[in-house]
N, C-alpha and C positions, 0 to 999 in steps of 0.2 A: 434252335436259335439261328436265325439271317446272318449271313456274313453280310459286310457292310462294304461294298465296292470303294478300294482306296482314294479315285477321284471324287465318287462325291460325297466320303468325309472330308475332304480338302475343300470340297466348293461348300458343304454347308460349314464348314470352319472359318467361311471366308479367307481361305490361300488363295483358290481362283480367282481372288477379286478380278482380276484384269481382263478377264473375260465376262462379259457383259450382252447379254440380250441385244439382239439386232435382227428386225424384221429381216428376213430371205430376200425380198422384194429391193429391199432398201439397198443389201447388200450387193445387187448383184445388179444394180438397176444402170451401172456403167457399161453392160453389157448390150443391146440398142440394138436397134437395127444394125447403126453401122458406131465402132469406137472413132473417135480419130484424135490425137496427139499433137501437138505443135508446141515448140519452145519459142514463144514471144520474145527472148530477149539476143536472140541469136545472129542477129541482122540477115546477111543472103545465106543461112544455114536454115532452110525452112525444110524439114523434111516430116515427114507425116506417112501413117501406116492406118490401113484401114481392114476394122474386121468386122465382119458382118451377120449378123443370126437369122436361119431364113424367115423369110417373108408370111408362111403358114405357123407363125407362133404368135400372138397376138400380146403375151406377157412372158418376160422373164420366166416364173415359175414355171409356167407350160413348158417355155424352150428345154430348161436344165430338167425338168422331169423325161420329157421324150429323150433327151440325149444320155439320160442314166448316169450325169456326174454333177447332182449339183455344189455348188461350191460349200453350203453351210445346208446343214439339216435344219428341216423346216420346225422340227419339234424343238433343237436344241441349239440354236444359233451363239454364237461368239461373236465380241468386237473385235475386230484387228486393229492391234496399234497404229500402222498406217495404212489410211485409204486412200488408194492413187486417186488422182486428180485426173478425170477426164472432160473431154467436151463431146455432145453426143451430135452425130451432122444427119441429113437424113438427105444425101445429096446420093451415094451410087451404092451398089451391091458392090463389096468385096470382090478385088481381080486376080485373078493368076497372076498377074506380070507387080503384085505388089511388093516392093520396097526389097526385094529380094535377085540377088542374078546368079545365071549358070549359064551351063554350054545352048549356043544355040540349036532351033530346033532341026531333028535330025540329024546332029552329032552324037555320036555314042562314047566317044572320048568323055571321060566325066573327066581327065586329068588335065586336060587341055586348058592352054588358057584363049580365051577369046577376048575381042574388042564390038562384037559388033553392040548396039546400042537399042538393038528390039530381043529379047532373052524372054523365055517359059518361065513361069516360076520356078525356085527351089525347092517350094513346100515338097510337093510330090512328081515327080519327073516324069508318071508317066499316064499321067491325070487326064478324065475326060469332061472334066469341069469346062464350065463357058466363062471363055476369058472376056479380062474388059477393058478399060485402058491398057493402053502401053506404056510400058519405064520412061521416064524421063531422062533427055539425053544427060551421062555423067557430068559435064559442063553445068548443066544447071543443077544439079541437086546435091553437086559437090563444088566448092568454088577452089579449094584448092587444088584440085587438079591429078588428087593422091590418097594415100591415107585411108584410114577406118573413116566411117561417116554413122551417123547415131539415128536411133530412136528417140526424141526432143520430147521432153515433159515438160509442166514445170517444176523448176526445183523447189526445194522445201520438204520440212518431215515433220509431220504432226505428234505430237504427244499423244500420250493417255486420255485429254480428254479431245481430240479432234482438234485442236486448234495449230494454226501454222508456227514452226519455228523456224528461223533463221539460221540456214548454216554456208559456212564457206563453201568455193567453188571454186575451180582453176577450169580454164579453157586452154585446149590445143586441138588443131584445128578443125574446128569445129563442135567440136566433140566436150561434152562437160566430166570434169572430175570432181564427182562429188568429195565431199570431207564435213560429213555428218559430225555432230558435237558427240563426244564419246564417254564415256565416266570416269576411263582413264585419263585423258585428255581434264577433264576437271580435277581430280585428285592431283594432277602433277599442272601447273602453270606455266613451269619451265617448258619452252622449244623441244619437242621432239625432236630428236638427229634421224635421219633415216640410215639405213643400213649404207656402209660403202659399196659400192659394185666392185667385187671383186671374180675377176675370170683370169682363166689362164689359158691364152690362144699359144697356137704353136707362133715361133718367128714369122715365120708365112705370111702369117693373116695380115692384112691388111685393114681399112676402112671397108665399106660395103662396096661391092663391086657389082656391076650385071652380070649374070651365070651364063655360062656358056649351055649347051643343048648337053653336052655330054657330060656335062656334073653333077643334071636333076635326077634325084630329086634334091631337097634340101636339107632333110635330115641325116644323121649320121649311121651310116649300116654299124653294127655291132652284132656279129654271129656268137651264137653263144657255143659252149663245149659242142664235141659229139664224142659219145664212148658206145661200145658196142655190148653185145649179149656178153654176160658173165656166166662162167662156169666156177668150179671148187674152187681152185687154185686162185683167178684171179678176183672172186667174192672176198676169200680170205687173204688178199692183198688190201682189197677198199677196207675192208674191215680195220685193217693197220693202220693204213693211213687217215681209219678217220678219228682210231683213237686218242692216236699223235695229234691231228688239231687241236681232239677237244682235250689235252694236255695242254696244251700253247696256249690257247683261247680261255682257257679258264684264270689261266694264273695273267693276262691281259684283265677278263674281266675283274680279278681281286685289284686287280692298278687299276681298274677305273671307277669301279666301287669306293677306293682309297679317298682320290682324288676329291671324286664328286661330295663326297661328309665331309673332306675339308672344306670345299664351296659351299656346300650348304650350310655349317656351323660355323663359317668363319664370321666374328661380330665384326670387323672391318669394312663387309662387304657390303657396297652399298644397294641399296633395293630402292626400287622405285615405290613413293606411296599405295595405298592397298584403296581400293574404286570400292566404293560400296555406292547401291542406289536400293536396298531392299532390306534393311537390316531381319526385318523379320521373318523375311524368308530365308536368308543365310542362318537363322537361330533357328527356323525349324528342326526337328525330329520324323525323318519319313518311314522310320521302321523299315527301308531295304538291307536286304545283305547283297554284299556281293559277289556277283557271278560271271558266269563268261557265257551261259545262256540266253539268246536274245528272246525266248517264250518266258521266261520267267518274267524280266521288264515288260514285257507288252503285257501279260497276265497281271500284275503287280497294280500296273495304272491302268486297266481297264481296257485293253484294245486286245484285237486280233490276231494274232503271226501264227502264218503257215509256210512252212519250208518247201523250199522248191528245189530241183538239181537240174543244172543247164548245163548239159555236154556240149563242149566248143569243135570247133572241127578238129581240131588237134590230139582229142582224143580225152580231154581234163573232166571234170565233172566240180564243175561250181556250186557252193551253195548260196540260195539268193535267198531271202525273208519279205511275205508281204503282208504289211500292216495296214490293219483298218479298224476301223471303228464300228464295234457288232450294232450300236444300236441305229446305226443305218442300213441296218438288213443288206440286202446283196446289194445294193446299190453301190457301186466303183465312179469314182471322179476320176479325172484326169491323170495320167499315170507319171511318178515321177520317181526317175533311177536315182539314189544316192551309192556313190563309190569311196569306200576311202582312201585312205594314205597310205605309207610304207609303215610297216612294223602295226599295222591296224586291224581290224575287223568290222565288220558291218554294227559291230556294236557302238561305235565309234558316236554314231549319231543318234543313240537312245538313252543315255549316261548320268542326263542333265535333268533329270525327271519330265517334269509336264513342262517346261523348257525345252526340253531335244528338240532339235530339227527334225526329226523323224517324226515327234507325237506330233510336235506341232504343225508340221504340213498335212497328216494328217485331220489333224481340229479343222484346217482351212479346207478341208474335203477331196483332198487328192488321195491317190494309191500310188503308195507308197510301197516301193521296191527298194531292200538295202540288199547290194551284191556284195559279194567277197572274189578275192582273190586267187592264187591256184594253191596255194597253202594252209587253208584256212577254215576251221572248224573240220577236219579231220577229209579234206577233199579229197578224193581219188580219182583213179585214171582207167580207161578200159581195160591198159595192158598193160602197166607199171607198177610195181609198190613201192611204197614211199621209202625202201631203204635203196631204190636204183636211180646212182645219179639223172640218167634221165629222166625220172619223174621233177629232177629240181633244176633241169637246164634250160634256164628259159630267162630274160630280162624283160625290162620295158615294153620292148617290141614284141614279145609274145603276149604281153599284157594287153595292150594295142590290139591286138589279132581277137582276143578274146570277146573284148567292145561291143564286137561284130554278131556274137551269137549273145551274148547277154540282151542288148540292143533287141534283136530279133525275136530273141525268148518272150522278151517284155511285150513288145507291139503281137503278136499272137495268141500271148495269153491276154490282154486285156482288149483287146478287140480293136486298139486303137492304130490308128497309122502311123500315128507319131506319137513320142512322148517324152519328155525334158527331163534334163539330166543335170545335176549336180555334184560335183565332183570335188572334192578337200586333194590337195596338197599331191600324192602321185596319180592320184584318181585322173588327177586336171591334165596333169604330161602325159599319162598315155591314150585318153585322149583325144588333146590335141595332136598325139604323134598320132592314131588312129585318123581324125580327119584330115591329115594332109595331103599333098598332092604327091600323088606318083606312090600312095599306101591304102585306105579307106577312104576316098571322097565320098562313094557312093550311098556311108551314111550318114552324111548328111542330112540326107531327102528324110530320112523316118527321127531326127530331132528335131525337136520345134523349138528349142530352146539351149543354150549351153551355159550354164554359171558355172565359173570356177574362182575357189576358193585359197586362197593361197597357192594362186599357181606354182608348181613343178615345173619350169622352163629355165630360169635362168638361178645355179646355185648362190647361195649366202656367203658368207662370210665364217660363217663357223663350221665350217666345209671344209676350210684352213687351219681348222688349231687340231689339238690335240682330242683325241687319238687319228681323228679323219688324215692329219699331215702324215702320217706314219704309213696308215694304209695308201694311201696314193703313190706311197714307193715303191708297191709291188706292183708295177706294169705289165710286166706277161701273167698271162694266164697259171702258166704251171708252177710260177713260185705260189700265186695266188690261192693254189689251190692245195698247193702245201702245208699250208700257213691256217687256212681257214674252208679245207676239206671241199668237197666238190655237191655235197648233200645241202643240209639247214646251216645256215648261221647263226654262229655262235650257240652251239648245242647245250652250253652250260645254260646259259637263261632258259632253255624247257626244262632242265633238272631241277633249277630254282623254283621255275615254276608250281613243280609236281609237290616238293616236298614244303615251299613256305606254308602259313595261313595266309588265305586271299590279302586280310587287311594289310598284314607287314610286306606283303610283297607288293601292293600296291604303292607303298609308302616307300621302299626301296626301289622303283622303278622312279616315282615321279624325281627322286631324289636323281639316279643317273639320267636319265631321259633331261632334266634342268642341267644338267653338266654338259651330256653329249651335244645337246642344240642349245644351249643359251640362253635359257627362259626363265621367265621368272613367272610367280603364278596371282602378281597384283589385279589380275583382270577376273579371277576365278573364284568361286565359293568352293572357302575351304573344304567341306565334309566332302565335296566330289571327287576330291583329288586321287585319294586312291583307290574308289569306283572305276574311274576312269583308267586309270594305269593298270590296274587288274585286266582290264579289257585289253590295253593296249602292250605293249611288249611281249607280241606273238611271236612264233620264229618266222623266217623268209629264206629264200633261196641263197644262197650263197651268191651264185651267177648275177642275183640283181643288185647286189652289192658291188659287185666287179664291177658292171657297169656305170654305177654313181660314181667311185673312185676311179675309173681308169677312161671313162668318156666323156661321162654330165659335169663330173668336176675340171677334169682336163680341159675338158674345151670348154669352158662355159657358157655351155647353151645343149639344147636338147638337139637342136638344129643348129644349119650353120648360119651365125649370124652377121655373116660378112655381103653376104648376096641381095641384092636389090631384089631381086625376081620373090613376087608373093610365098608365101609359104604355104597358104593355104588357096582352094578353091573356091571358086561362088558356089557351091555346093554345103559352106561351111553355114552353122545353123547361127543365126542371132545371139549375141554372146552378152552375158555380165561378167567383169570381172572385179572383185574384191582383192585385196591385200591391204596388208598394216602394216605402217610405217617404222616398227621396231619388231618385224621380222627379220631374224638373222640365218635365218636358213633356206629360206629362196627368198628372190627380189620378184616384185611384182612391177614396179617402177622400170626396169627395162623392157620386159614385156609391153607394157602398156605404150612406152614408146616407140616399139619394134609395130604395135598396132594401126597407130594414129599417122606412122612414116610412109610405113611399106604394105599392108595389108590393106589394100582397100576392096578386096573382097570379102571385107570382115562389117556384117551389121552388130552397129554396138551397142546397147540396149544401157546398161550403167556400168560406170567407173567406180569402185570405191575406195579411196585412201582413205584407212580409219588412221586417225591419231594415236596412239601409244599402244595399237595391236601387234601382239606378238602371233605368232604362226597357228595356235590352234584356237585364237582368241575369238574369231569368227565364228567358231561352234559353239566354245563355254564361256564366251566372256560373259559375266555377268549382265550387259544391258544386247548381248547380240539376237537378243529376241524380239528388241526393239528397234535396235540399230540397222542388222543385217538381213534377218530373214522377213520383214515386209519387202524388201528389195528382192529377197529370192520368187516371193511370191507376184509381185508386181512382173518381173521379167517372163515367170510362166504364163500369165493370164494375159499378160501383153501381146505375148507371140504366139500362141496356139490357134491353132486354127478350131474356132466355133462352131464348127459346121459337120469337127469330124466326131466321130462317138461310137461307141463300145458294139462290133456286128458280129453273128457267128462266133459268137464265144458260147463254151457250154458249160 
């Protein structure tokens, strides 16, 4: 007897309704000789970007077959919620020198900053393409003289059946902030408040000031421990000391356990309305269990995962996962890195069933890369074991470092030069600490793309309460490590882990995890709740907690954000950025004005202020398959360069 593939019991049961047949042709028919973009309503903000498919492909189909990535499969094609709006010109070929700047030619300085107003592309820095226009001088394609500068669409976001709806917009300069209609935003009528800014500069600080030569770069150093080789004696010293934490830390975690069921059951408490747009998909039944397995999900709905292991120069051993879809045979689309957040796993983005962001980019026909972190799914090291704190001395900025060979892993194994990246919450900080100036510029050149997702730059507000006020009292290091061991954090939650059932322990995390950050779960379907948290409250480094309480919170910013002087390079890749306006755990809103001020080596491809999103709302909100990721998808196919495709790969 046949087993009967779970997707298409779901599509002959009509669940898939919302994917829908669409000619390849049709789909893909915005792809042209040449794209080009213009936002008509922008007055002297005219800026326009042009990509081009060579000239020996006569149709679409032809082009995306010889280049081995087409967007939809020709047997099984999908609608997308939203179809960008293009206009198609047939005026030039594609130029190096488009809508992009870096160092001029023959400078090898990538950290430098320059002024002259004729600059190489950024795509690939060391290209032997035939260039074609030159940039336009910044005066004219910038009027304010500063700031991020954009990719111009038109705005507007089509429904389910293709037609245009109307949604707000805020401009700064130049530059559009979308604010798509949301479902949360419908279920609640009341004004969203947005998060207050809340930082804490030393007395010091001041307004932004210009940087002096001798303080670049502009982010904050943070060294992490260093301990040396262990013998008997001093093994059975750390031993001591880590029993003693996980004494301390346990009877913290029973107080915050306490806490969190009295927020969660208290009836006083008030909750924002519950979004629904799918009742019948929230009353489904999908027959998963839950697991911490990313082959099991991809096995489950019908897709491909194969584990990879990417050694970073530092000696770690990452695991990465790539998802595809078997019934497009070897055929690989455009490649696209998902990273997640703190306290997460690559599973992060496959949780939501035929919803995820991970299947879903997939349906749209890309290869799909989920990495993890240096703790994660059982990571090792050349020459460490996981019981020596050096295997766990590492923050952000080793995270950053890692970028670099994940990045690299990815463009060698899929044959591509460049490939877009994706990033949730700490994925997004490091980075952007990764591209910065005076750290990784250099890769820039192999993204084509950067979305981040609830960025990690500037902390929240519940950063401030309890228990996080407590831990930001331990400023050095060695009380810190007293307190909360020099190994994993918070070791009692793996003991939880090992001995709950998946379901309660899910159900017990979403419960602290809505206490420690602030959240409420009206954007989400219920049954995924503790799929999801099952997944998520992995252990982390100690060390990268020190650094959130003793720097990112301290000083609030990743960077210092007192200095005029850019943060980043024209090296940095075309960016979208999202965040929700009832996120209390990072602000995206300072960020975006730190972009639009001071960064105008930043191309900005979309803004999105959603209404009533909370911090992981962008992954599981209920309508964020409609809302958010045609925007993810629109920013890759925007900025990629058409021309480049899958070589010597074996």
């Amino acid at each position: 007897m046949s087993t009967l593939d779970p997707r298409d019991a779901a599509e002959k049961a009509g669940i898939l309704s919302e994917k829908q047949p669409l000619d390849m042709n049709e789909e893909l028919s915005h792809l042209g000789d040449e794209v080009s973009y213009r936002n008509q309503d922008f007055g002297n903000h005219e800026t326009s970007a042009k990509y081009a498919a060579p000239s020996e492909y006569s149709d679409v189909t032809a082009f995306t077959a010889a280049t081995a990535g087409p967007y939809r499969d020709a047997a099984e094609p999908y609608h997308d919620d939203v179809v960008p709006s293009y206009r198609v010109s047939n005026e030039t070929t594609r130029s190096e020198n488009d809508e992009f700047e870096d160092a001029p030619e023959g400078d090898d300085d990538l950290t430098a900053y320059h002024d002259a107003p004729s600059r190489k592309s950024r795509k690939h820095a060391p290209s032997s393409r035939k260039s074609g226009n030159s940039r336009r001088p910044r005066s004219e394609r910038n009027a304010n003289g500063g700031g991020a500068h954009a990719y111009h669409d038109n705005l507007g976001r089509h429904d389910e059946d293709g037609d245009d709806v109307e949604h707000d917009y805020r401009m700064d300069h130049g530059v559009p902030i979308e604010m798509p209609h949301t479902a949360a935003q419908a279920a609640n009528h009341n004004v969203v408040q947005r998060p207050q800014d809340t930082t804490y500069f030393d007395p010091q600080y001041h307004d932004a000031q210009d940087e002096e030569v001798e303080s670049f770069p502009a982010f904050f150093h943070h060294p992490v421990g260093e301990y040396g080789d262990y013998n008997i004696f001093s093994r059975l010293y750390l031993e001591i000391r880590q029993f003693a934490s996980l004494m301390i830390t346990l009877q913290g975690l029973l107080i915050v356990m306490f806490l969190a069921y009295g927020r969660y059951m208290n009836p006083m408490r008030k909750k924002p309305p519950k979004a629904r747009t799918d009742l019948e998909y929230e009353r489904r039944i999908t027959g998963e269990r839950l697991s911490e397995r990313m082959e099991y999900y991809a096995e489950y709905w019908g897709y491909k995962c194969e584990e990879h292991e990417i050694v970073t120069a530092g000696g770690w051993i990452l695991k990465a996962y790539r998802i595809s879809d078997p019934r497009r045979g070897n055929r690989r689309g455009y490649p696209v890195v998902l990273q997640h957040g703190i306290l997460c796993t690559s599973l992060f983005f496959f949780t939501a069933e035929e919803r995820s962001l991970g299947f879903w980019l997939v349906d749209q026909g890309f290869d799909v890369w989920a990495t993890n972190i240096r703790s994660n799914y059982g990571a090792g090291h050349v020459k460490y074991n996981r019981w020596d704190p050096r295997f766990w001395a590492w923050g952000v900025h080793e995270l950053a470092d890692d970028l670099v060979d994940v990045v690299n892993y990815v463009v060698d194994a899929s044959g591509y030069r460049q490939v877009a990246y994706v990033g949730h919450s700490q994925g997004t900080g490091s980075m952007f600490l990764s591209l910065a100036t005076g750290y990784h510029p250099e890769l820039g050149y192999k993204l084509s793309s950067f979305t981040a997702l609830g960025p990690a730059v500037y902390p929240g507000p519940s950063l401030s309460r309890l228990p996080f006020k407590v831990m930001r009292m331990f400023h050095s290091r060695h009380a810190w490590s007293l307190l909360f061991g020099v190994r994993d954090f918070m070791p009692p939650l793996s003991i939880v882990r090992a001995i709950v059932p998946s379901y309660y322990f899910g159900h017990i995390a979403y419960v602290m995890f809505g206490y420690l950050f602030d959240f409420n779960d009206h954007n989400w379907v219920n049954r995924q709740k503790p799929k999801v948290f099952r997944a998520a409250a992995v252990t982390t480094s100690a060390e990268l907690l020190y650094f959130y309480m003793a720097s990112f919170v301290y000083r609030g910013c990743i960077f210092d954000p007192t200095i005029k002087t850019p943060w980043f390079p024209r090296s940095f890749p075309p960016l979208t950025v999202v965040y929700g306006t009832t996120d209390y755990l990072v602000l995206g809103k300072p960020l975006v004005d730190r972009l639009l001020q001071y960064e105008r080596n930043v191309e900005i491809v979309h803004i999105l202020e959603l209404q009533g999103y909370e911090h992981m709302d962008m992954v599981f909100g209920c309508d964020a398959y409609k809302v958010v990721f045609p925007k993810i998808k629109d920013t890759i196919v925007r900025t990629m360069d058409i021309e480049d495709g899958p070589v010597d790969v074996l």
